[in-house]
MARMIKOL-240208 format. One line per 5 residues: number of its first residue (from 0); for each residue x, z, y of C-alpha. Coordinates in steps of 0.05 Angstrom, whole numbers. Example, Ala and Ser with C-alpha at 12.3 -4.5 7.8 and 13.67 -1.06 7.14 Angstrom:
<lotors>
0> 246:156:-90 | 273:143:-21;
</lotors>
This chain:
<lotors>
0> 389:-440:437 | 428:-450:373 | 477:-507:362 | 472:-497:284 | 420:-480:228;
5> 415:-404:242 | 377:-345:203 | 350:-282:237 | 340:-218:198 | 341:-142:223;
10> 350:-178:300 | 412:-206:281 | 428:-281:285 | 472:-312:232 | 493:-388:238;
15> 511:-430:182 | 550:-492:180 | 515:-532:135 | 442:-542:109 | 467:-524:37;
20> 496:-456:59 | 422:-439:86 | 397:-451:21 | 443:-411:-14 | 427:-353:21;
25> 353:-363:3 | 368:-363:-58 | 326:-295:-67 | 269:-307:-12 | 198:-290:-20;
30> 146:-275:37 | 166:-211:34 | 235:-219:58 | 241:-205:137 | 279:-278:139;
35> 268:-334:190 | 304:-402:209 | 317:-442:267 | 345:-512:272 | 405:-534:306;
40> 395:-543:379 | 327:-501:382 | 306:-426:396 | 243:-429:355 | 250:-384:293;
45> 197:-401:236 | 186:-376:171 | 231:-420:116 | 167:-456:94 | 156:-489:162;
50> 209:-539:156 | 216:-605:103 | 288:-594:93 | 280:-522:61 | 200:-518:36;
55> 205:-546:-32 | 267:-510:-55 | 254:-441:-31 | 187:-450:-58 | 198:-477:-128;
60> 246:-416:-132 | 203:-363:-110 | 150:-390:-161 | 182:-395:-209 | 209:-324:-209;
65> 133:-298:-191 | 109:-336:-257 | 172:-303:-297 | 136:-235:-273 | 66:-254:-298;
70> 78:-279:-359 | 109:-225:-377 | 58:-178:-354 | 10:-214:-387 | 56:-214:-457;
75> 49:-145:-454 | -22:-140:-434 | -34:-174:-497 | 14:-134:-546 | -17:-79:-518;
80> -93:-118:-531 | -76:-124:-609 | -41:-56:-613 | -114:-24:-589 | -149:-79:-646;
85> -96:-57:-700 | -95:19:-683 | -158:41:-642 | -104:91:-601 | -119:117:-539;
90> -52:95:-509 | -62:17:-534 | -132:19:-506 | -114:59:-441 | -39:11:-432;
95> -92:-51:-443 | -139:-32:-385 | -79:-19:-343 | -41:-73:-354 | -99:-125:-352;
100> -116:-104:-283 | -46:-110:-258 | -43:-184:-287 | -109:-203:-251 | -76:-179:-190;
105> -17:-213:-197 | -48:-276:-222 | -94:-274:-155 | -39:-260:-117 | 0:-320:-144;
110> -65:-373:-135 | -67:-343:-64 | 0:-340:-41 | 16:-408:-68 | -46:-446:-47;
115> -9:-476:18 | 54:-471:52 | 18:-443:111 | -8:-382:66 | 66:-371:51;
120> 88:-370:128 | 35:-324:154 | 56:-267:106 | 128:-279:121 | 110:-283:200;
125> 68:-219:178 | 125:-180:124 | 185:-197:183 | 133:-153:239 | 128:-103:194;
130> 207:-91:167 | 222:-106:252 | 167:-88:299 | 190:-25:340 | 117:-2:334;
135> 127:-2:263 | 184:38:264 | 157:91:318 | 87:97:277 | 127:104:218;
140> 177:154:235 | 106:194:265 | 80:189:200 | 143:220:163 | 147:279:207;
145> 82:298:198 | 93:285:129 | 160:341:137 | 118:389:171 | 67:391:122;
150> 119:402:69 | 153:458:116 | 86:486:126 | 75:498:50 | 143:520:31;
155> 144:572:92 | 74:599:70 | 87:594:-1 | 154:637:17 | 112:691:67;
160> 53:702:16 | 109:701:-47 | 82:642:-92 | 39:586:-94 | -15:613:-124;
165> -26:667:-75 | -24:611:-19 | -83:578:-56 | -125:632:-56 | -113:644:19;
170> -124:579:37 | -133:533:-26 | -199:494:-43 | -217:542:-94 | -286:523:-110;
175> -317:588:-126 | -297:610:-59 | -327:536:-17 | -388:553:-49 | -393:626:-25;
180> -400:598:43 | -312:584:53 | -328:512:74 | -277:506:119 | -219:508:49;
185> -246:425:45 | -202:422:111 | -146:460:88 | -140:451:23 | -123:389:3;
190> -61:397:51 | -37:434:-1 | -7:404:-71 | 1:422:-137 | 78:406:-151;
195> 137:383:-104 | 123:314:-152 | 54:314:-136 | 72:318:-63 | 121:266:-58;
200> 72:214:-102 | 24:229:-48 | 77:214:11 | 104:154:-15 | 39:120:-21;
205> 16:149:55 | 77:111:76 | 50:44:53 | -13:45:85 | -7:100:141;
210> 26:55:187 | -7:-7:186 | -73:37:192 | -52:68:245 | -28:0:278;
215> -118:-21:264 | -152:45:283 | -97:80:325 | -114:161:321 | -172:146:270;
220> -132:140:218 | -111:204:221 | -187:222:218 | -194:184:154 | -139:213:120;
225> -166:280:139 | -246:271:117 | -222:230:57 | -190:284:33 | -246:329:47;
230> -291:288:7 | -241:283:-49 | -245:375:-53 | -316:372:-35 | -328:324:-98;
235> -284:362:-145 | -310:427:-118 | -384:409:-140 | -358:385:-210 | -322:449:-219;
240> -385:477:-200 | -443:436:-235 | -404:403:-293 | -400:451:-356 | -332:443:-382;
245> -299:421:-317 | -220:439:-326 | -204:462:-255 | -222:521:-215 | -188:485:-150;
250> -162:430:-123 | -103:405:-74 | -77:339:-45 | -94:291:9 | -92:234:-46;
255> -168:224:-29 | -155:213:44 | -97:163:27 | -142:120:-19 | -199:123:39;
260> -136:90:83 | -131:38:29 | -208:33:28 | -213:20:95 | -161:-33:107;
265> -171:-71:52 | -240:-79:58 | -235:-97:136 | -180:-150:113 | -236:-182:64;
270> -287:-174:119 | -254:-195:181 | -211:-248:158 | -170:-254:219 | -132:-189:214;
275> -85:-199:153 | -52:-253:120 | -94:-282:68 | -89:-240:7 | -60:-182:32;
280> -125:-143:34 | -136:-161:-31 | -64:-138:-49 | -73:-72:-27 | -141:-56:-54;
285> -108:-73:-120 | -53:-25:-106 | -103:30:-97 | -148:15:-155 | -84:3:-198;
290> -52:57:-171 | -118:105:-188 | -125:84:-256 | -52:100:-278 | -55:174:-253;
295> -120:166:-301 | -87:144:-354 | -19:182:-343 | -21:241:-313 | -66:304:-341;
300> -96:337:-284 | -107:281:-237 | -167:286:-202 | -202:215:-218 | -265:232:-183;
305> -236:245:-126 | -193:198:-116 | -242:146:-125 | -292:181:-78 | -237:176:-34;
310> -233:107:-40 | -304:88:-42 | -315:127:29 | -258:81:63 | -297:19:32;
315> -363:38:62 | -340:63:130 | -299:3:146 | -362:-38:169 | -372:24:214;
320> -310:21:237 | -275:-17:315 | -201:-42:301 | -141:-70:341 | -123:-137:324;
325> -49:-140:305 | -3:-178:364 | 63:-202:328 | 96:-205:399 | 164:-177:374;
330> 170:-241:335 | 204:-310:365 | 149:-346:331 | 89:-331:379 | 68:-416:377;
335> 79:-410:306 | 41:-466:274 | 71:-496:204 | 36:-555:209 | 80:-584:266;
340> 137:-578:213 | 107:-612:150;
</lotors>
């Protein structure tokens, strides 16, 4: 039990000596800051938002920096709107698209997150499992070293066979070859990628949804990953194939598969309300579809189709699909209920 106000991040305790000094150092807080609060003479640790003496401040300050954000997304959204009236450019037109999706998600976001101080205490109850939850961690550091041996497994190969390109054509989705009868280069190909930036992109955004996936659907994920990306080659292969005018002969990345991740838990988060904060489904499907659109827009030989075939497959196998809810048991808040505190 603590004898003074007292903050616990990381699994360390910190004790202040006066009310004020706790709100100085939440100063910066948001939901997604791994941050919670006990009183003096109790053990409970709660979210900031659970308790009269903190709410309003930490609140009006974390709004007002969120509505900082989106107006000036939306500023932008709109120079960008009468750049595309004035000059008809592709890059005005393209910027406006982009940019107008991420204000809608950051405006729905904002209605969301700020539509009760219990909304705001289940995400950081939520955000502080995720940034502390040994499971996290483990899953997580799974994740990266399959993510190292895939990257080992390239460069070794890539060093054996003496260049990428020869690699591709050993192993590669080349679609000429799938549709001689090679189906088996939908599996291996897309474990391959382009460009040590390509291959990074791609890691960084399995990172964000890998884990929690895993922490739903256990080994399935995995599974996803894997036939997402298949779908993703098996889609660009029949382009290459049927479309006159198609631009690639190949194709590599697991891209799809990570989008099908994002499919998938989104769309159980909007369907089966009971296994994510509100609005963090919703978050993350805008990630993806935000996400998909900017390699669109911004990179040359991104594979659009794909990715969203990637993406569409997670959305319709998620009905399909059993999960495990998530138990926050590694944090002190299991009774946590904000409305004993406001």
């Amino acid at each position: 039990m603590t004898k003074r106000w007292s903050l616990l991040k990381g699994g360390k305790i910190r004790e202040f000596d006066s009310l004020s000094q706790v709100n100085e150092a939440l100063k910066n807080w948001s939901p997604f800051t791994p941050i919670l609060i006990a009183k003096p003479n109790s053990n409970k640790f709660l979210p900031p938002t659970c308790f009269n003496e903190l709410a309003s401040k930490v609140v009006v300050n974390y709004k007002a920096r969120v509505s900082i954000c989106i107006l000036m997304t939306l500023v932008t959204t709109l120079m960008l709107f009468l750049g595309m009236l004035i000059y008809g450019s592709p890059m005005f037109i393209n910027g406006t698209v982009l940019f107008s999706l991420i204000t809608i998600a950051a405006l729905s976001d904002y209605l969301i997150s700020f539509k009760s101080l219990l909304t705001m205490g289940e995400r950081t109850k939520f955000f502080y499992w995720v940034f502390n939850s040994q499971l996290m961690k483990k899953i997580t550091i799974a994740w990266l070293l399959s993510i190292a041996g895939l990257a080992f497994f390239q460069l070794f190969f890539e060093f054996y066979l003496e260049g990428r390109e020869p690699l591709f054509k050993f192993m590669g989705t080349v679609h000429i070859q799938v549709m001689g009868g090679e189906i088996w280069r939908l599996v291996t190909g897309p474990f391959l990628h382009s460009s040590p930036t390509h291959f990074i992109l791609n890691a960084l955004f399995l990172m964000v949804i890998g884990p929690l996936a895993w922490c739903l659907l256990s080994y399935r994920s995995t599974l996803i990953l894997i036939f997402g990306s298949g779908i993703g080659a098996l889609v660009s292969t029949l382009l290459g194939t049927y479309t006159e005018g198609y631009p690639y002969d190949s194709y590599a990345g697991i891209s799809p598969g990570v989008f099908a991740l994002f499919g998938v838990v989104s769309m159980l988060g909007l369907i089966r309300k009971n296994i994510l904060p509100q609005g963090v489904a919703l978050h993350l499907g805008f990630v993806a579809i935000i996400s998909i659109v900017a390699a669109s827009v911004y990179t040359n030989n991104s594979a659009n189709a794909s990715h969203w075939a990637g993406f569409i497959f997670g959305i319709i196998l998620s009905p399909l699909l059993n999960y495990k809810k998530i138990i926050l048991t590694e944090v002190n808040v299991l009774n946590f209920n904000c409305l004993e505190e406001i």
